[in-house]
N, C-alpha and C positions, 0 to 999 in steps of 0.2 A: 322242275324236278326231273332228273334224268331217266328215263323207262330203258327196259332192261335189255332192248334193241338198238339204242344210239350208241355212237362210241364211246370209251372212257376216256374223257380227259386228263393227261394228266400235266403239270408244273412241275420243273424239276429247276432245281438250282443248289447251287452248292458254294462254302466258300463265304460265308456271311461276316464272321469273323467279327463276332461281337464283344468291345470291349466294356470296360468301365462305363466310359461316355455314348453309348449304342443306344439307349433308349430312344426308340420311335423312328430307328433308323431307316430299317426297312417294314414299316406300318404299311405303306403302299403299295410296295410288294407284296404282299400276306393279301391285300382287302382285293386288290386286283386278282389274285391269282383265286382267292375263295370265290369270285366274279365266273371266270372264265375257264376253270378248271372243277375236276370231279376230285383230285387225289393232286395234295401238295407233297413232293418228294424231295430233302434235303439231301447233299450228298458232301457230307461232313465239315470241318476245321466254320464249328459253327459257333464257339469262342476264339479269342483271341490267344490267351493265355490258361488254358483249360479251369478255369476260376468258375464255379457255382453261383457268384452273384454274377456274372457275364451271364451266364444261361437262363439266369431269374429276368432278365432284363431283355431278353432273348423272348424267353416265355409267354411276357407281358403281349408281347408287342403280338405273338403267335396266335392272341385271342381275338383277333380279327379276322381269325381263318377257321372258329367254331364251325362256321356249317358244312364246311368239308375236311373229312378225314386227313391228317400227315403221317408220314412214315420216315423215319431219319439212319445216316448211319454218322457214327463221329471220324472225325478225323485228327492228325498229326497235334493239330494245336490244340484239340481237346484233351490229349492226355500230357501236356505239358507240363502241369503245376500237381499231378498225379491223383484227379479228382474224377476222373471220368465215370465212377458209379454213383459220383452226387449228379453229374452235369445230366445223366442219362435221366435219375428219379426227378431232377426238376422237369426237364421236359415229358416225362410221362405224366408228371401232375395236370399238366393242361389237357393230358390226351395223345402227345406223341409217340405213335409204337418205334422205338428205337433199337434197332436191331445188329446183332451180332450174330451172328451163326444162327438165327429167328427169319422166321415166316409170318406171312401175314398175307389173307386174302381181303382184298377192297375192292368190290364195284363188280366183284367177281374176278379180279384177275389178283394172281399170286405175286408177290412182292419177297423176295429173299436180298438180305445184305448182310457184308461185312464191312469195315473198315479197308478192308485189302493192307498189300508192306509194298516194300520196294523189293530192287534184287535184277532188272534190267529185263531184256527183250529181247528172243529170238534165241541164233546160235551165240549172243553174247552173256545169255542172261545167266549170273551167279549161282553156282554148283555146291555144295555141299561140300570140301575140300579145305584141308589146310587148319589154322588154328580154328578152337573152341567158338571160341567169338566169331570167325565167318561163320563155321556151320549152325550155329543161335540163329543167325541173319537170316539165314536160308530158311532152316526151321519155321521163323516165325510167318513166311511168305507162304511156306506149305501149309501150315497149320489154318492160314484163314483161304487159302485156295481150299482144303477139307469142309473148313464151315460153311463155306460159298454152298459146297456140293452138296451138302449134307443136308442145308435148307432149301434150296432146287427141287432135289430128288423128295423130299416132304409135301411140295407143291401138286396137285392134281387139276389145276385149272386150265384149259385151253393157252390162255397167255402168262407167261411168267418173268415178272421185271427183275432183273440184277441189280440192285443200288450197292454203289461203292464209293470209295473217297479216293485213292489211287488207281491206275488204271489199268487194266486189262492188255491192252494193246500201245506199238508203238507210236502209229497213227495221231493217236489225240494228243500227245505231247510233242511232237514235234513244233518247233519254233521257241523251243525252251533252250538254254542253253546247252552242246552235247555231255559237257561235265557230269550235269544233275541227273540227266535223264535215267541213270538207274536206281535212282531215291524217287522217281516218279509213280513206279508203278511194277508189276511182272508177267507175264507170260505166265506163270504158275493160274494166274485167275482165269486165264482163256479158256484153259483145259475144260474144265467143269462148265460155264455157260455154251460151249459148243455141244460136250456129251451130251446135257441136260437139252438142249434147243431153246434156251432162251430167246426170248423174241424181241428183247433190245434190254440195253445195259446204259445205265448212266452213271457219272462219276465228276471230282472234282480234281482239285489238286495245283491243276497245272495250269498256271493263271496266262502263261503266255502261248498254249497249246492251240491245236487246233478243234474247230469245232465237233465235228465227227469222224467219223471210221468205221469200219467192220473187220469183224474177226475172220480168221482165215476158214470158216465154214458157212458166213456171210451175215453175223449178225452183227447190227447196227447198234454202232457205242457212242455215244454223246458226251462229251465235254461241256458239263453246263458249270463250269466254276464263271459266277458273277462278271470276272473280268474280260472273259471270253465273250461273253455273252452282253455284253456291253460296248464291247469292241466288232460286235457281228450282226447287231442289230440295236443300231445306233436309234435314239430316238425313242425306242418298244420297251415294255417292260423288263425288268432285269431277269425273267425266266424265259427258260424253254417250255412250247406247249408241243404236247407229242398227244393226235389222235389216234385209239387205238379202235380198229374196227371191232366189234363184238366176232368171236369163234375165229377169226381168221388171220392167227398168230404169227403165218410167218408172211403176211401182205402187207403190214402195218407199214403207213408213212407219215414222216414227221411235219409239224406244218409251223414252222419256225412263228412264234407271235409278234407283232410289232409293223 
């Protein structure tokens, strides 16, 4: 049992992408990571085809991680087939806090996510301009940068984790094609984890990305989409384990598992 002096373990992976035929896929994953972790963290596109029996099939397999808490945020492929408020209440049935614009403190430390949008990075990243439809696009990148901040700024715990599905920074996507890279992720999401002083962020998405980065105020972002993470730590479980020291939010290092 963890005392309230050791670090917080946490697992983080993203990117599961469970379809039809998914049962007991990742059962070894979940039972490992309920082993070797205090807090399982998914960080979205955790069906295939946003389908509600994918996430019941999903669910199953999640009950091998009863004795430690999970926290989710959904991504791209979850709202595919346009069911994402059955896919969220399946996995709350087992117990997953699935969050949008929502907080949640575990183990004592603050956990805020959304989904995140695309919309690019830097001085290239998409501006509000021109037809209806870009400025929707924009819109919708602002709007969950707002809920990112709005569940941060709710947090009062020494450490506060960012889960996300898209990414924050250019950094972790890099080695993805330069085409896509602005459906990856946006700068709109850094703002908020820098003001607030987030003490590390994770996310999924970018399956050819790299494994981490820091934001231009110096907080550490992870790439824990499965393929990444499989390709970086060959041999090791398909998560990230990040220990977090107790009180001391902006010292934390990560200590890759495997």
């Amino acid at each position: 049992m963890r005392r309230p002096e050791d670090p917080l373990r946490i697992a983080a992976v993203g990117d599961l992408h469970y379809d039809k035929h998914s049962r007991g896929r990742h059962q070894q994953l979940f039972t490992e990571a309920s082993l070797k972790a205090d807090v399982l963290v998914l960080c979205g596109d955790l069906t295939e085809y946003g389908l509600p029996q994918e996430a019941e099939l999903l669910a199953e397999d999640l009950r091998t991680c009863a004795r430690i808490p999970v926290a989710a945020v959904l991504g791209n492929h979850d709202f595919e087939s346009g069911h994402p408020d059955q896919i969220r209440s399946v996995l709350e049935g087992v117990g997953v806090a699935t969050l949008d614009g929502e907080c949640i403190v575990l183990g004592g430390v603050g956990f805020a996510g959304v989904p995140g949008f695309g919309g690019g990075f830097g001085a290239r990243m998409l501006n509000a301009w021109g037809e209806p439809l870009m400025k929707s696009f924009v819109q919708e990148a602002v709007d969950h940068a707002l809920r990112l901040e709005q569940a941060l700024a709710r947090l009062h715990t020494p450490h506060r984790i960012a889960l996300l599905h898209y990414a924050p920074i250019r950094a972790t996507v890099e080695g993805e094609n330069p085409e896509i890279l602005p459906f990856l992720g946006s700068s709109r999401l850094e703002g908020p984890i820098n003001r607030l002083g987030a003490t590390a962020v994770f996310h999924g998405h970018a399956h050819n990305g790299k494994p981490e980065g820091r934001t231009s105020a110096g907080v550490p972002v992870f790439n824990v989409s499965i393929p990444v993470l499989e390709r970086t730590q060959p041999g090791g479980p398909a998560f990230f384990l990040y220990e977090l020291p107790p009180s001391q939010p902006s010292t934390a290092e990560p200590h890759r598992s495997g």
